[in-house]
C-alpha positions as CSV (number, residue, x, y, z in Angstrom):
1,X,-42.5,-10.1,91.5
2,X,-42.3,-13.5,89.6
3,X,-39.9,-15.3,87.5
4,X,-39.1,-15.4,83.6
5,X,-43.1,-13.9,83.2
6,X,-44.7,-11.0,84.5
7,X,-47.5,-8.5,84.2
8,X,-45.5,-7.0,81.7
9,X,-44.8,-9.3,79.8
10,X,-46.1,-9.1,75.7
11,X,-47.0,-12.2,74.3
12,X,-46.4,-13.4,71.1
13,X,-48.0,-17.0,69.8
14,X,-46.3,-18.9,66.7
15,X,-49.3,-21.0,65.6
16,X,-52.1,-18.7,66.7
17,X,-54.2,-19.6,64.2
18,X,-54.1,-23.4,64.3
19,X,-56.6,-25.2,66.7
20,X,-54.8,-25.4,69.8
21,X,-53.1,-22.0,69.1
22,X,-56.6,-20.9,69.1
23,X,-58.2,-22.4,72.5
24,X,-54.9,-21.7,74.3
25,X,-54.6,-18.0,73.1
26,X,-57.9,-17.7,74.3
27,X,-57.4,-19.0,77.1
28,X,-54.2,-17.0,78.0
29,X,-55.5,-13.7,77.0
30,X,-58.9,-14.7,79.9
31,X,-56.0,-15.1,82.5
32,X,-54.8,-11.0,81.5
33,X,-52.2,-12.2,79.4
34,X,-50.7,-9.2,77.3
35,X,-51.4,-11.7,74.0
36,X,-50.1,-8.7,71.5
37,X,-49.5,-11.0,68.1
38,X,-49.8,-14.1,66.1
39,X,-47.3,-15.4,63.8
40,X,-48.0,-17.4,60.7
41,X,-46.3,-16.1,57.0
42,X,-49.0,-17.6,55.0
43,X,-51.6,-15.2,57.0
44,X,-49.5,-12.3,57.5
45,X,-52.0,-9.1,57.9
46,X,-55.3,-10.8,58.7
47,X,-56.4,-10.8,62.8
48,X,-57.9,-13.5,64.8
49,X,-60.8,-12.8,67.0
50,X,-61.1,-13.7,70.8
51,X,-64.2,-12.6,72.3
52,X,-64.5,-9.8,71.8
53,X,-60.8,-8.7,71.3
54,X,-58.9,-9.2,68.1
55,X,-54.8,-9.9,67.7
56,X,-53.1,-9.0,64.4
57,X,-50.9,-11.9,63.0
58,X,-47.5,-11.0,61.9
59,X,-45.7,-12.9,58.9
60,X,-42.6,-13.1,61.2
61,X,-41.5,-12.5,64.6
62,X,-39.1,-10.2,64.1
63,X,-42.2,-8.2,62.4
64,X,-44.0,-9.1,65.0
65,X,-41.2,-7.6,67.8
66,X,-40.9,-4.2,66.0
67,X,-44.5,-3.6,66.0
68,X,-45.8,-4.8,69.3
69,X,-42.5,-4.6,71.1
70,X,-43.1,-8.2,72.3
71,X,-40.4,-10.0,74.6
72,X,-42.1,-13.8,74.8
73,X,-43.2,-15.6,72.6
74,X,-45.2,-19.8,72.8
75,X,-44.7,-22.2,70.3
76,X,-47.9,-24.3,69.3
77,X,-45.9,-25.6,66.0
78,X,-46.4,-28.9,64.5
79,X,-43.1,-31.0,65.3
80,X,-41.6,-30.9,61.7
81,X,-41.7,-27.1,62.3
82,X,-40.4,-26.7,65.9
83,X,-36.9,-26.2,65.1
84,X,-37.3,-23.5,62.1
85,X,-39.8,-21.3,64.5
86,X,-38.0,-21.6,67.7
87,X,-34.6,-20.4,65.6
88,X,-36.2,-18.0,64.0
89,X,-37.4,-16.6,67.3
90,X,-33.7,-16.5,68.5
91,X,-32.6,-15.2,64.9
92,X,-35.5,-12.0,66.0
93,X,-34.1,-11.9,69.2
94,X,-36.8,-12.5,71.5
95,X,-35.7,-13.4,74.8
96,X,-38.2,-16.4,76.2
97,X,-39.4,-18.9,73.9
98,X,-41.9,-21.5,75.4
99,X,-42.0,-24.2,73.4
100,X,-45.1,-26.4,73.9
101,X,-44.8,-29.1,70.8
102,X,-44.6,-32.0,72.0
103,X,-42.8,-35.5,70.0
104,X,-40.3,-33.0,68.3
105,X,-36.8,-35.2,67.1
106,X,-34.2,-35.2,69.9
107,X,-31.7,-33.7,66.9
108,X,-33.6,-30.9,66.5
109,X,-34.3,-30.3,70.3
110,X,-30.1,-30.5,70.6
111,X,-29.9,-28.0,67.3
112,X,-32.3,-25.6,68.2
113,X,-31.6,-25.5,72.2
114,X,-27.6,-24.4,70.9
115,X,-28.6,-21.8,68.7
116,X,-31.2,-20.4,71.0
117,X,-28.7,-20.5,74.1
118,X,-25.8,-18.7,71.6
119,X,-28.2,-15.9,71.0
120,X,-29.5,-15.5,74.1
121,X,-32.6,-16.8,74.1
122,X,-34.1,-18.4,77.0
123,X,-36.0,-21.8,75.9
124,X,-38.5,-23.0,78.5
125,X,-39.6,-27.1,76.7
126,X,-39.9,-28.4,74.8
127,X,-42.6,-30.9,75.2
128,X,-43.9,-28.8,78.4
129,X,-47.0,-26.9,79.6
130,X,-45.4,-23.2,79.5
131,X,-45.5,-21.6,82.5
132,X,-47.7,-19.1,85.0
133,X,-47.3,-16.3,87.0
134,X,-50.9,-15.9,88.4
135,X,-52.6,-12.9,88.2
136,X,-49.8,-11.4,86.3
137,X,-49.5,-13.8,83.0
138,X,-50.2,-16.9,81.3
139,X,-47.7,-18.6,78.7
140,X,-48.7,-21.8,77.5
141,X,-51.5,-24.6,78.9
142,X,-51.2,-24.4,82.6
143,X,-54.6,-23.4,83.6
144,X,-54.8,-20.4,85.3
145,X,-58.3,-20.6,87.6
146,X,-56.8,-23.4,90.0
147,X,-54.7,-21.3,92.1
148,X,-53.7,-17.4,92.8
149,X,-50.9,-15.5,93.4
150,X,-48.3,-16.0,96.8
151,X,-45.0,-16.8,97.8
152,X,-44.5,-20.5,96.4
153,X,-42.2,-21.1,93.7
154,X,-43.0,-24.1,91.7
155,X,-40.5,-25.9,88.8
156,X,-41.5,-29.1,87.5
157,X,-40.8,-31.7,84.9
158,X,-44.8,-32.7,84.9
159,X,-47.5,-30.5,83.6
160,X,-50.5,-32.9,85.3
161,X,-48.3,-32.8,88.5
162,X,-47.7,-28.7,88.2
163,X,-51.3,-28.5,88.2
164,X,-52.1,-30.8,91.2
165,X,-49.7,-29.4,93.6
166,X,-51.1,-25.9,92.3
167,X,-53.9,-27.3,93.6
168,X,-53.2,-28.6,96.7
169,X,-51.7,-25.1,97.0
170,X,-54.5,-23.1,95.9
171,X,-55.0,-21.2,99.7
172,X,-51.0,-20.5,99.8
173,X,-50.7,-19.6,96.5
174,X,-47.9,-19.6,93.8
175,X,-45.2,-16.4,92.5
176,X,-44.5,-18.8,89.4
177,X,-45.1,-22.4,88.1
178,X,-42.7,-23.4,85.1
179,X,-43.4,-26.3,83.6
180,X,-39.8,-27.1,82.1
181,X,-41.3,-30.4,80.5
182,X,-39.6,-34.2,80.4
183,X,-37.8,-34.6,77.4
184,X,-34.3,-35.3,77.2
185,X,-33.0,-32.2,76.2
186,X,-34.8,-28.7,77.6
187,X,-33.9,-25.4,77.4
188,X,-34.7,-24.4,81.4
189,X,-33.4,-26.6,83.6
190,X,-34.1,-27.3,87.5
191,X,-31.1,-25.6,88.5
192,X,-32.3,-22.6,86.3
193,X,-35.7,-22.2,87.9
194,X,-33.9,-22.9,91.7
195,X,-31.5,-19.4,91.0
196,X,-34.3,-17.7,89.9
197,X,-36.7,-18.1,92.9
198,X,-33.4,-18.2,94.9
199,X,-33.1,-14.2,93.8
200,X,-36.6,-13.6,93.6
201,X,-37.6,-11.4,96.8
202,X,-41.4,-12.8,96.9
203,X,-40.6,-16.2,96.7
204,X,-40.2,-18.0,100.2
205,X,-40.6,-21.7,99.3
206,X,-39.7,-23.5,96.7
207,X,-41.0,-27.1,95.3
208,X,-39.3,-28.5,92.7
209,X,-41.1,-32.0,91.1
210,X,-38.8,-34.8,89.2
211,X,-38.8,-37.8,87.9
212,X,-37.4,-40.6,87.3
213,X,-34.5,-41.1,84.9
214,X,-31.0,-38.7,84.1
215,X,-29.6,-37.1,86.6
216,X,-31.2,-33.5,86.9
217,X,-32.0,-34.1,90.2
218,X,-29.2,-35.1,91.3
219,X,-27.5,-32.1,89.8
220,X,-30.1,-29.9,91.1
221,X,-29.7,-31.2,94.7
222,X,-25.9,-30.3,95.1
223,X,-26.8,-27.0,93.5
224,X,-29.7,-26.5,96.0
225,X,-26.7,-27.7,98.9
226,X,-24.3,-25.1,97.5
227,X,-26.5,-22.3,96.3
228,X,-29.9,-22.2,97.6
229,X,-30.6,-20.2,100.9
230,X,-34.6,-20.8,101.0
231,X,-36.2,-23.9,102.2
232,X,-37.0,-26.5,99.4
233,X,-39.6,-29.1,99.3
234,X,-39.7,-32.1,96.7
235,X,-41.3,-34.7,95.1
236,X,-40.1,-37.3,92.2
237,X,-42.6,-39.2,90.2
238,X,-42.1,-43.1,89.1
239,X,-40.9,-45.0,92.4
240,X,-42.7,-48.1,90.7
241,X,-41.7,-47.7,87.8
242,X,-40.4,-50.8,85.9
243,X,-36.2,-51.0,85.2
244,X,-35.8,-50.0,81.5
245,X,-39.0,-48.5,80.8
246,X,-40.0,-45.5,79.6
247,X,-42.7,-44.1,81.8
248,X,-44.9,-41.1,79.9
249,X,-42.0,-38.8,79.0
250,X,-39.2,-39.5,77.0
251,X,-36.3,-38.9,79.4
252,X,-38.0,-40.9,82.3
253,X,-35.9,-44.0,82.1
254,X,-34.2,-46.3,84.2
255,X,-31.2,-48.5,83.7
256,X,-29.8,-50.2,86.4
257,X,-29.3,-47.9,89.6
258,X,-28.8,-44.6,87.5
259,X,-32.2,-42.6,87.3
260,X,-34.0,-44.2,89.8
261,X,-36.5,-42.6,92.3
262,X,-35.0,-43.7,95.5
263,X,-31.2,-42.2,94.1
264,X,-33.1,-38.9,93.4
265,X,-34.6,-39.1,96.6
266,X,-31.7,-39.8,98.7
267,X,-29.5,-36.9,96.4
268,X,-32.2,-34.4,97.7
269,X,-32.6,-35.5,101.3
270,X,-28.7,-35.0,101.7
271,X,-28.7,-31.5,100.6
272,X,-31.9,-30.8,103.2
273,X,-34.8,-30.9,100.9
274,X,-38.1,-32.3,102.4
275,X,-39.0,-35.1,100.0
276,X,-42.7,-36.2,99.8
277,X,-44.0,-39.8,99.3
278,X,-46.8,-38.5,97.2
279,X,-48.0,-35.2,95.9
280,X,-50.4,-34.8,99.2
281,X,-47.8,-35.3,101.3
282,X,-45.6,-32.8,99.3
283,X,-48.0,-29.9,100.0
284,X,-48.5,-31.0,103.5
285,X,-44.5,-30.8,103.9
286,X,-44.8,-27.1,102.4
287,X,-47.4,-26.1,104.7
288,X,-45.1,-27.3,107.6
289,X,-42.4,-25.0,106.2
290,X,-44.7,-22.0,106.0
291,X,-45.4,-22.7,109.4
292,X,-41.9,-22.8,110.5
293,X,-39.9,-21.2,108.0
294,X,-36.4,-21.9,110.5
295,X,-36.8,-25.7,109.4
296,X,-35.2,-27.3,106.6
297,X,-34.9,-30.9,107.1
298,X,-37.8,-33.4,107.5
């Protein structure tokens, strides 16, 4: 099993046919994603070719649903566009949305996160590298050859540190990385991912990676005290981080003691998460686990 993406999955990309709609459907549809449809009105009938394998591009998605019966679909929109695409998507009904644009306008993030979550469509982003459940499905940028499939459940606000602890992983092996990205408004949240490996029957360990700045982690740590049965392990990026500056993404900023690393830390440690100094350390504390699944604590 996996969360939010499986084998079964059918794939739809809005901005196929741009450049890095492109390389990325490619790139999914080599990792056995069930790509089924592009989406672009202005290109509505023509197909894009892959290697071999061509994809018919829809004028809409909810064109694109009724003929391919798809149920995700990822967002490689330019940021002036991310709002009307990712409400259209909830207007067809779709029920994941991965939106990888990156630099869209907080209002519209707010805007288009409401209207999604009123019609029931789950936004994973933006600003975020999609997410993976390997050897099952691909949605987005994570790539998909630096790992295989296990019993790890990965959520993350960092794409580069998704990949390196998938990595670090690679003989364990990962049920699903989601990427839920670092903006300051997402759709998915920590807490969303934890209840989802929390049911999920073939995940066993869960890492969840922060950073600094809000207070998801905290939030996500009294949830993981009240809620979460399975052993978590975590790590939060930006413990040198400068009071008051943004570090990479837009939410990762500190003011005063609010946001900072050693809060999240200390938030997490209380509720029994092993916390890693660094993302070595982090695998190494999930290795211990696997090796004595009874232990929660460090």
């Amino acid at each position: 099993m996996a969360i939010f993406l499986t084998k079964d999955s059918k794939v739809l990309v809005q901005g196929m046919t741009g450049a890095e709609g492109m390389k990325h459907t490619r790139r999914m549809l080599a990792a056995g994603t069930d790509v089924v449809g592009g989406v672009n009105p202005r290109k509505a009938g023509a197909e894009a070719g892959f290697d071999g394998r061509t994809v018919p591009v829809f004028g809409s998605v909810r064109t694109a649903m009724d003929a391919t019966g798809a149920d995700v679909t990822v967002l490689f929109v330019p940021p002036p566009f991310a709002r009307a695409a990712v409400i259209e998507a909830a207007d067809a009904g779709i029920p994941l949305a991965v939106v990888i644009t990156e630099g869209i306008p907080v209002h519209d993030a707010v805007a288009f996160q409401a209207y999604a979550r009123q019609r029931g469509t789950r936004v994973i982003g933006p600003n975020c590298p999609g997410l993976i459940s390997p050897g099952q499905s691909n949605a987005g940028i994570i790539p998909a050859d630096i790992t295989k499939p296990g019993r790890i459940g990965l959520v993350s606000k960092s794409g580069t540190l998704t990949y390196q602890l998938m990595y670090e992983l690679r003989d364990i092996g990962f049920s699903t990385c989601v990427g839920i990205g670092g903006d300051p408004v997402i759709g998915t949240t920590h807490i969303d991912a934890l209840a989802a490996f929390e049911a999920d029957p073939d995940t066993d360990v869960i890492v969840m990676i922060g950073e600094i700045g809000g207070d998801a982690e905290e939030r996500a740590a009294r949830f993981i005290a009240d809620q979460v049965t399975k052993p978590v392990v975590g790590y939060i990026a930006g413990f040198t981080a400068p009071e008051g500056k943004t570090m990479g993404h837009a939410g990762a900023i500190v003011s005063g003691s609010s946001g900072t690393a050693e809060a999240k830390r200390a938030a997490l440690e209380a509720a029994g998460v092993r916390v890693g100094a660094t993302p070595t350390e982090t695998a190494g504390q999930v290795l211990a686990l696997l090796a004595d699944p009874a232990g929660r604590s460090a």
